[in-house]
C-alpha positions as CSV (number, residue, x, y, z in Angstrom):
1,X,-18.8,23.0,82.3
2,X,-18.8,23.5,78.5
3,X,-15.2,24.0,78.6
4,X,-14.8,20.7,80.6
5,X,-16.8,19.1,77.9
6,X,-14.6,20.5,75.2
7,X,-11.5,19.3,76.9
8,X,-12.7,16.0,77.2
9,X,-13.8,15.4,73.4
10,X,-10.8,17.0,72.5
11,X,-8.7,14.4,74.8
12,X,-10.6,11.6,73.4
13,X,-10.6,13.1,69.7
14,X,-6.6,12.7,70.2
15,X,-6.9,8.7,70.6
16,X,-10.0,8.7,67.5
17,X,-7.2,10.3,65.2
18,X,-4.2,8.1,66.5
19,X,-6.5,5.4,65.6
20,X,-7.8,6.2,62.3
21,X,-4.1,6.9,62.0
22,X,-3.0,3.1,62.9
23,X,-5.1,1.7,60.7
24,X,-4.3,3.8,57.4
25,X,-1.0,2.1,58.0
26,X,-2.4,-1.2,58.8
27,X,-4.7,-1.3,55.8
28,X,-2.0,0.8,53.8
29,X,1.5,0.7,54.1
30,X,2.3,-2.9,56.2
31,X,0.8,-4.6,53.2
32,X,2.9,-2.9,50.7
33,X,5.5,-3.3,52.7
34,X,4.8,-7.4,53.1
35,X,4.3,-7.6,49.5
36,X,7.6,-5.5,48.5
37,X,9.8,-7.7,50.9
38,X,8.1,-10.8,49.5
39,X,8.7,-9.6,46.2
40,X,12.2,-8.3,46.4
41,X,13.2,-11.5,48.5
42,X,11.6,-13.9,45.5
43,X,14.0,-11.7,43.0
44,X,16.7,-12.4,44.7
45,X,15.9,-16.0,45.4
46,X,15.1,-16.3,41.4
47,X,18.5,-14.1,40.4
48,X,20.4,-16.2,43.1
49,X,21.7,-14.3,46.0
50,X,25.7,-15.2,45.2
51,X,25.0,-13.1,42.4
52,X,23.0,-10.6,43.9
53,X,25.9,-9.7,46.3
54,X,28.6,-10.1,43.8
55,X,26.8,-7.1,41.7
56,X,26.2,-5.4,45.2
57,X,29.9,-5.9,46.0
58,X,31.0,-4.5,42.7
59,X,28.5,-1.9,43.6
60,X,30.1,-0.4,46.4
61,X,33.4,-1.2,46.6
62,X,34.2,2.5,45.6
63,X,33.0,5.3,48.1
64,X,31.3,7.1,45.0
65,X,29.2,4.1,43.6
66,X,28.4,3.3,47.1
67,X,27.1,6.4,48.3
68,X,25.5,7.5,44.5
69,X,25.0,4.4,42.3
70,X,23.5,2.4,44.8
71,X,21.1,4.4,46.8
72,X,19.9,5.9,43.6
73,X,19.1,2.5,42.3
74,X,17.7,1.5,46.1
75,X,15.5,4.2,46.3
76,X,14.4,3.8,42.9
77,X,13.6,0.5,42.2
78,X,12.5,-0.2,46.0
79,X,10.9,3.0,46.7
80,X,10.6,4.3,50.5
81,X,10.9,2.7,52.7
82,X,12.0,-0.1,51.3
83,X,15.1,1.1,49.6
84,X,16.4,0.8,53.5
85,X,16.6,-2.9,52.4
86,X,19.6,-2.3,50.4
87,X,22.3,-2.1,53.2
88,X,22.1,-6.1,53.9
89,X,24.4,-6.1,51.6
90,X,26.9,-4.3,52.8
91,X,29.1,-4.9,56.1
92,X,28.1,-3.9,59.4
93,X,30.7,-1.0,59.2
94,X,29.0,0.5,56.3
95,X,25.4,0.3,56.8
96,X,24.8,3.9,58.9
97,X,26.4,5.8,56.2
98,X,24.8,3.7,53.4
99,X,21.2,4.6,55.2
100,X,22.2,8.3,55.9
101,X,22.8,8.7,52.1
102,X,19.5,6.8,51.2
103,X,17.2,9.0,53.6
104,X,18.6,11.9,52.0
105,X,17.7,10.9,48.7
106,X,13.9,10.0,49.2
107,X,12.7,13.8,48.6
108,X,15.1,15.1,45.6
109,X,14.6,11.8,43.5
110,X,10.8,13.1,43.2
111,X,10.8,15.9,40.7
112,X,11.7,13.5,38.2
113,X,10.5,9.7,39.9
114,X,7.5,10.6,41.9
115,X,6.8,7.0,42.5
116,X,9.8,6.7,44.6
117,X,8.6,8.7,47.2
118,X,4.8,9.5,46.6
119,X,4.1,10.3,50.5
120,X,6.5,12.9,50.4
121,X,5.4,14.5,47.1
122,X,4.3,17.3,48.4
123,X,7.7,18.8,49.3
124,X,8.6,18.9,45.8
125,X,5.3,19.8,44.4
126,X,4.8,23.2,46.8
127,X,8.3,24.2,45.3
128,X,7.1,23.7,41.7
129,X,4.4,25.2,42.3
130,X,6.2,29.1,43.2
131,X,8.3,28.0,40.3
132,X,5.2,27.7,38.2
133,X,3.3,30.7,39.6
134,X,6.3,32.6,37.9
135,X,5.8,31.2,34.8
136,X,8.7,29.0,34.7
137,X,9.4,25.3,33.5
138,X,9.7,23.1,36.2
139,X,11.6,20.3,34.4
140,X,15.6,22.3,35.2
141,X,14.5,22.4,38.8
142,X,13.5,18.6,39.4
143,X,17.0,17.9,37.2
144,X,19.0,20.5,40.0
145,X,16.8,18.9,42.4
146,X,18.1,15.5,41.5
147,X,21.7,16.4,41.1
148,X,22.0,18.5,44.4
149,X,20.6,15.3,46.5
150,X,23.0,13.0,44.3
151,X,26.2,15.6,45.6
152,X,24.2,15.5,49.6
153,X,23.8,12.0,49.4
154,X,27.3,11.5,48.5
155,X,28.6,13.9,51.3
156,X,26.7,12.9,54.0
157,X,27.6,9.0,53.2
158,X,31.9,10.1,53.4
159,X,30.8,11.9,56.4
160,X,28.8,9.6,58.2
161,X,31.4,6.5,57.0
162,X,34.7,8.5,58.6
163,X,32.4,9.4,61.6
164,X,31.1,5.7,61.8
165,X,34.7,4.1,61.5
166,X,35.8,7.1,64.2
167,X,33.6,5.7,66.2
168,X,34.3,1.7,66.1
169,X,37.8,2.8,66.7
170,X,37.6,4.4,69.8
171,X,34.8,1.7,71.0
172,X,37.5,-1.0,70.2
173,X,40.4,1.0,71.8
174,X,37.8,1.8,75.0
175,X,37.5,-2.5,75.4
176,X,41.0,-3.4,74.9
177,X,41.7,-0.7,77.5
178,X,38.9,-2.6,79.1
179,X,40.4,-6.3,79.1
180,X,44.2,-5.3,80.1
């Protein structure tokens, strides 16, 4: 019987967590989230949006500013998850790589910019911590932190770009071979 019991406040204890859970976001992250789109969609209201996507144009017109300069300055200015935001601005073609660049770059960027990505702190903080326990400085390893997710985020944003355009190739030749 007891282990009936057991079971059956564990099975409910499941739902208690998944609900405590729900509402930490609902009391936590939706309203930052409502108040960092209102925000960021006021700035570019105020700035004007022409000249928002003119800079964002100029931005990533080159493979390297768009898959280093401008996720860095999503994910720092916007944080996670917001930086996701960023890839409006680009065309259709070029949003899975812009994204696949940016979620790269949420845990390196916080060695030295915590506030981009405090959830996910802890990553970078248990590794500073062994780097600490030997009695080292822990500023060089958020700087090779930073750089190695700047060269990752760069990579994985050619990859995913040649795989993406790949793919809208053969999708186009499978529905012309489709309509003839």
């Amino acid at each position: 019987m007891d282990f009936l019991i057991t079971l059956a406040e564990g099975f409910i204890g499941m739902f208690q967590e998944g609900g405590d859970t729900f509402m930490g976001l609902v009391t936590d992250i939706i309203p930052l989230l409502i108040a960092l789109i209102t925000a960021v969609n006021a700035l570019i209201k105020f700035i004007g949006e022409e000249r928002v996507f003119a800079f964002a144009q100029k931005c990533t017109k080159y493979f390297f500013l768009r898959y280093t300069i401008f996720p860095f300055l999503a994910v720092f200015f916007l944080t996670n998850p917001m930086c996701y935001t960023f890839g409006r601005f680009l065309p259709e073609h070029k949003k899975p790589a812009f994204y696949d660049s940016t979620v790269s770059f949420v845990h390196p960027v916080t060695g030295l910019f915590p506030h981009a990505n405090p959830a996910e702190l802890f990553v970078y903080t248990g590794i500073a911590a062994g780097i600490t326990e030997l009695g080292l400085s822990t500023g060089p390893l958020a700087l090779r932190f930073l750089l190695v997710g700047i060269v990752v985020m760069l990579l994985r944003g050619v990859v995913t770009e040649f795989i993406t355009a790949r793919m809208i190739k053969n999708r186009d030749r499978q529905s012309e071979n489709s309509v003839a």
